[in-house]
N, C-alpha and C positions, 0 to 999 in steps of 0.2 A: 504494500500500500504506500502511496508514494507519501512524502511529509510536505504539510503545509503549514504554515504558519499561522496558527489562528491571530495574533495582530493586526495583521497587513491585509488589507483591501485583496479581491481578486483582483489578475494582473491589468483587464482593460479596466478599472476603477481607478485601479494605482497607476498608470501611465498618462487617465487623465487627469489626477490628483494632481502629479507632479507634476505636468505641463502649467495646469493652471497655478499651481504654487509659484513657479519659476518664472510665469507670465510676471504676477502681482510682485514679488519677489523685484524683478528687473526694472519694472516698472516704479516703483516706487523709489529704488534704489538711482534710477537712472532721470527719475523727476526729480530728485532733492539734488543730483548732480551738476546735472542740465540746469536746473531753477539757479546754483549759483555760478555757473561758468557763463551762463546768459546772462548775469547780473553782471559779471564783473568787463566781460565784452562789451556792454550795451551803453552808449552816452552817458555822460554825467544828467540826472534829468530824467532818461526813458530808462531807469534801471528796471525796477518793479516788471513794466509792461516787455523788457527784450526779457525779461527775468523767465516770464511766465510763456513768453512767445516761444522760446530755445526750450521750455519743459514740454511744449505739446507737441511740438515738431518732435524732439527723439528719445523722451520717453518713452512711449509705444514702440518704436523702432526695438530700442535696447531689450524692452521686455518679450517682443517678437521672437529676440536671439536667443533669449535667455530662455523662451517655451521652447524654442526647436532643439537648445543643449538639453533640457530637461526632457523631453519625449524620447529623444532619442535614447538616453541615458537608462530612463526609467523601460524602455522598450527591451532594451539589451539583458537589464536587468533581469525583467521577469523572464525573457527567455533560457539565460543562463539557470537559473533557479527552478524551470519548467525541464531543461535538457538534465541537467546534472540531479536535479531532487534533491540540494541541498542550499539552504541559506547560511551564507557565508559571508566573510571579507574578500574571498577572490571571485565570488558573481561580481561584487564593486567594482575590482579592482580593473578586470577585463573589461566589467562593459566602460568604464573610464577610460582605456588603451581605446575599444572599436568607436566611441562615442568621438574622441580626440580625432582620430587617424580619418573617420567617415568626413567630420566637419572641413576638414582643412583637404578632401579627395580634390576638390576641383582644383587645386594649387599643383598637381602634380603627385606622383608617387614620394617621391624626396620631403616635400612639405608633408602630405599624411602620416608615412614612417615617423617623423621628430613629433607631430604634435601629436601623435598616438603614446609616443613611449613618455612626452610630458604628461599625458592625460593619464595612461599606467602609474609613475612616479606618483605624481598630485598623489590618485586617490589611495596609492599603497601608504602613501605619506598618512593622509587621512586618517587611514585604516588602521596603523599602525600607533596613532598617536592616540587611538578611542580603547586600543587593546590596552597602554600602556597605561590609558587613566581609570581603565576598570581594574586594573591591576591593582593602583595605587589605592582606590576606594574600596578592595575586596577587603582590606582588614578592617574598615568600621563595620560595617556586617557581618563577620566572621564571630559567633557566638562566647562569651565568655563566662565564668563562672563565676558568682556573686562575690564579694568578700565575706568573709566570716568575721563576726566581731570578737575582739583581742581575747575575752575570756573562752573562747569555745577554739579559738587558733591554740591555743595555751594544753586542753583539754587533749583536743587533737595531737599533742604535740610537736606544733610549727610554732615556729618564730613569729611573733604578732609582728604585724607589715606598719608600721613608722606614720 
């Protein structure tokens, strides 16, 4: 029986989740951007209105890219996770390499190759640094045994703890 994740969305839920995350996401991020690079372009005077002019023009724009990185992403994902029947850090890993390597096809073989094996990197990077903070955070959870108080450590015969 294959394993699924009861968490996570079926795969076409989840690859329109993520799209539309990465839309909002880019968007928003690429309006606060735009709002001051349009500011600081824009006459002494028409700041506010170039402010707002440069957010509508490529806000959209930015979060456009930022859905097609996210579909794509989230596509590869679920397929990896769908072929292999495992959820893991290297479904991430790869579809970050084909997600990279697909984006940058029309640049030529030479440009997909580097921006695939940055896109690999990135999210091993990623990947790597989420293993090593559950690491770090597995010992507060890790169960401990009460203290005992000084008269029954004594009883016991251990050294009452200071």
């Amino acid at each position: 029986m294959p394993h699924h994740d009861r968490m996570r969305d079926p795969c076409p839920w989840n690859v329109l989740n993520d799209a539309g995350g990465a839309f909002a996401m880019g968007a928003i991020g690429g309006g606060m951007w735009h709002f001051v690079k349009g500011a600081r372009n824009a006459p002494r005077g028409e700041r506010f209105p170039g402010a707002i002019s440069a957010m509508k023009a490529r806000a959209p724009v930015l979060g456009g890219n930022f859905a097609v990185w996210g579909t794509l992403f989230s596509t590869f994902d679920c397929a990896f996770a769908g072929i292999r029947q495992k959820e893991d850090a290297w479904n991430s890993i790869m579809s970050g390499t084909l997600t990279g390597g697909v984006l940058a096809l029309r640049s030529g073989w030479k440009a997909a190759l580097i921006s695939a094996t940055v896109g690999g990197v990135l999210l091993g990077m990623i990947e790597g640094a989420g293993v090593v903070m559950n690491r770090m955070n597995a010992d507060a959870f890790r169960p401990q045994a009460p203290l005992l108080p000084p008269e029954l450590q004594q009883q016991a015969g251990m050294q009452p703890s200071a």
